[in-house]
N, C-alpha and C positions, 0 to 999 in steps of 0.2 A: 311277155319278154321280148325284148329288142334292144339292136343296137350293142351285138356279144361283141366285147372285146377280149381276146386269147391275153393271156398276159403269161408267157411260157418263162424266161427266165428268172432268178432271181432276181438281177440286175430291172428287171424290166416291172416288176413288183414293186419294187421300193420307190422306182421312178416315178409310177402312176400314182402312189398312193401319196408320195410329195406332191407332187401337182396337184393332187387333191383337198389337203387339206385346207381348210377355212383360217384357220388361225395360226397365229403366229408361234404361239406358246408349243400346239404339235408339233409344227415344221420343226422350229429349234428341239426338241424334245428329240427329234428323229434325226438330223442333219448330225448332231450333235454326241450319236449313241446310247441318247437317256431311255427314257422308261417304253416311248413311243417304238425306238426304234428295235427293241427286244424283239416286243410284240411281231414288228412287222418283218421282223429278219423271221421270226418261229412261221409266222404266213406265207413267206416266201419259200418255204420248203415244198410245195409242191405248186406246182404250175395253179395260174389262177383266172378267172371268168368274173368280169363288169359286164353289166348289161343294165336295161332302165328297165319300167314298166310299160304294159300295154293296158293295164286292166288295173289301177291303183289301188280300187278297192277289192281286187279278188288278189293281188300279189304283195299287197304289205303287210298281211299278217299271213303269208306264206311258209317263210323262213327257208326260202331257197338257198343258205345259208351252206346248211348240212347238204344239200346234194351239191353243190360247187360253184353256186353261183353268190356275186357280192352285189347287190341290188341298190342302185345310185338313188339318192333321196336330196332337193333341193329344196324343199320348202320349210325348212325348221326358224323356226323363230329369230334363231341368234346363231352365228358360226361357231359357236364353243358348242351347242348342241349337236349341230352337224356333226363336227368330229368326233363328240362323244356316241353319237350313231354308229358313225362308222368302225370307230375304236372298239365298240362291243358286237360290232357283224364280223371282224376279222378277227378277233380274240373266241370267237365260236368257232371260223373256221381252221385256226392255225393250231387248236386243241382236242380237234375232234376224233375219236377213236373212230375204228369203223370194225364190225366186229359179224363177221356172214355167220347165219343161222342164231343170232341171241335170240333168245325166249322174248316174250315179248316185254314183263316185268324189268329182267334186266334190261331190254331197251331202253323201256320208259326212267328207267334211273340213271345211265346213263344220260339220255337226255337231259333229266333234271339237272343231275352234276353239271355237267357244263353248261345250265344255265346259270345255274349259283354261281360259279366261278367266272364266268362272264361278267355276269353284275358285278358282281366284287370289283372287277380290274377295273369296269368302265363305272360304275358309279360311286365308288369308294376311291380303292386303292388312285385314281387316276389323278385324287386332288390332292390326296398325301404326295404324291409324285411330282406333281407340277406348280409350284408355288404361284400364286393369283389365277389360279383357274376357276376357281369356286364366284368369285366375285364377276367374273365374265359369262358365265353360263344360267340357270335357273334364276326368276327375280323372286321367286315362293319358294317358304320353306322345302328341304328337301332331306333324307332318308340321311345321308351323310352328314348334316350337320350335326347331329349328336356327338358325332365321334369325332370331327375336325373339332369341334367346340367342348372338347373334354380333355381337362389338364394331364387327365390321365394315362387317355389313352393319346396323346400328344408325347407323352414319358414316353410311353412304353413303344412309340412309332419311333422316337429319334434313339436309345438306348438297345431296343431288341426287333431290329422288324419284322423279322421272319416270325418271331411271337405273335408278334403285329397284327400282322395278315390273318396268321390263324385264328384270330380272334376275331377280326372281321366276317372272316367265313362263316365261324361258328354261331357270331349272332345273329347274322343275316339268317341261317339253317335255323337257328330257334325262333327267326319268326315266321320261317317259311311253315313249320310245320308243328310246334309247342308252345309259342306266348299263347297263354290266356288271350282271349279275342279282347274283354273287356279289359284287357290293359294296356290296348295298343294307340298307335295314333291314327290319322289318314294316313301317313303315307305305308306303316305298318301293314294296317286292313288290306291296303291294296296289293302289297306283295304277297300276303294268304291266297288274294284272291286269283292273283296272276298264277300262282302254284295252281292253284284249282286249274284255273284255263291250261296250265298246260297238262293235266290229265286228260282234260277234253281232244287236246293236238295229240297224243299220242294215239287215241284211239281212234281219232277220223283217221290215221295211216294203219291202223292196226292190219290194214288187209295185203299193204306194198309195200311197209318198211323193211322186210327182208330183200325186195327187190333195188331199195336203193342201199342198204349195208353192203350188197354183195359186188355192186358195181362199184360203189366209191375204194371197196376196200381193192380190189381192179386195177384201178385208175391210179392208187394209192403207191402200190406195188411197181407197177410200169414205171412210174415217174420217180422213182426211189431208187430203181434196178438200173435208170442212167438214160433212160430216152424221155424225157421229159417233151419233145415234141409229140413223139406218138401217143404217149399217153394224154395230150391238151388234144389230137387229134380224134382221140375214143371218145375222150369226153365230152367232147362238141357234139360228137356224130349221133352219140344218144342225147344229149337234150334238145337238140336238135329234132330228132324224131319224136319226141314224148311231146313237144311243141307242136310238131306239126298233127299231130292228133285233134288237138282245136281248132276248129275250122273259123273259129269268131275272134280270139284274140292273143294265140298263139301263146299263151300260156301252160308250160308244161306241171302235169299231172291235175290239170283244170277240175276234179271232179273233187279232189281234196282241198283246192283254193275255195272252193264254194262251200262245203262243210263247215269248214273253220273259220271263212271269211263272217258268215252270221253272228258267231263268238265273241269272235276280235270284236265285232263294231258293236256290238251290244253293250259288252264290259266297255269300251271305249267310251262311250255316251256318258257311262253310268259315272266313269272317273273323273271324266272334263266336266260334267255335273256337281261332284261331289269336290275337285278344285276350285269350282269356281263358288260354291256356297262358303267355300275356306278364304277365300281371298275377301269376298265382300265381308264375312266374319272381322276379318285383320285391320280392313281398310277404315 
């Protein structure tokens, strides 16, 4: 971790995350009060933390998300990715309960839900939202085209959306954890399999996630009750010390980036593998 930027007000939120984005299509989407700027007025509700990496391969399958931090990424292939990065790190953190003393079960479901429903916003719902996004981002098939390319559920987006969405959710959850394996596609297999990995992320923290539930929900409280200084202030002061715990790359909670980090790059191999036997398949 380095390079924390406070970003305390609202005002000061939405400014950073214009400036940030790659594409034209977000900017307008936010500038605008569309679908982008929902999201990032709901993230601006509590004081917010940019920072970059020091250790890329031990902090991008981190998800220093959940403890407060938004973790800058510049190497993605195309600027419609970028911001769809981005758009699903701040749709984790603008939703995220924080709940002192859950069981660990309930944790872990929590978790899960707001993962679901992150993917929904940033990999679905984001392209029903924004008219030619689909064509600027991914050049491979992907997860969403089923449902952008079905006259159906095209009906049932522009007549009933809120239907809509629920329906998104619900198939994405039945292939998170019900389709038949043998009726699925790649990009299906591999959301199974991302479910799978994140049972593994819950249990490498199974030993300190009540000690970041109890702080965030802290942090939560403070900056809700009206000092949103002091509480960017608490919150710096502890990642700040859980950082300086690593004497090698200042990485906070380093013993859990390492756990998980093995995971992450494992499954990662395995997907860029199996994309890229699909692509020469196609080509």
């Amino acid at each position: 971790m380095k390079n924390l930027i406070p970003l305390v007000t609202s005002d000061d939120i939405h400014a950073h995350c214009l400036a940030h984005w790659k594409t034209e299509a977000f900017r307008s989407s936010h500038r605008q009060g569309g679908y982008i700027h929902g999201i990032v007025d709901q993230y601006a509700r509590l004081p917010r933390f940019s920072c970059e990496t020091t250790n890329d391969r031990l902090e991008r399958a981190h998800f220093c998300t959940w403890w407060g931090l938004t973790m800058r990424r510049d190497d993605y292939a195309a600027p419609a990715i970028e911001d769809l990065y981005l758009l699903h790190e701040i749709w984790h953190a603008a939703h995220m309960p924080f709940i002192p003393g859950i069981g660990f079960e309930a944790f872990h479901g929590k978790m899960e839900r707001n993962e679901l429903e992150a993917s929904v916003a940033s990999e679905l719902l984001v392209y029903f939202k924004i008219d030619g996004l689909r064509e600027s981002a991914f050049p491979h098939p992907i997860y969403a085209d089923r449902f952008l390319n079905d006259p159906a559920m095209r009906l049932l987006w522009r007549e009933h959306e809120v239907v809509a969405t629920n329906t998104l959710l619900e198939a994405r959850r039945n292939v998170m954890y019900s389709k038949p394996e043998g009726d699925m596609d790649l990009s299906e297999r591999w959301i199974r399999k991302f479910t799978m990995q994140n049972r593994q992320w819950s249990i490498v923290w199974a030993d300190r996630y009540l000690e970041i539930e109890d702080h965030m929900h802290r942090f939560q409280q403070m900056a809700l009750g009206g000092d949103r200084k002091a509480a960017a202030d608490f919150h710096a002061d502890w990642i700040e010390a859980e950082a300086a715990m690593d004497m090698v790359d200042h990485v906070p909670f380093r013993d859990q980036a390492l756990l998980f980090a093995t995971i992450y790059w494992a499954n990662r191999a395995k997907y860029d593998s199996a994309l890229a036997v699909q692509r020469a398949t196609q080509s």
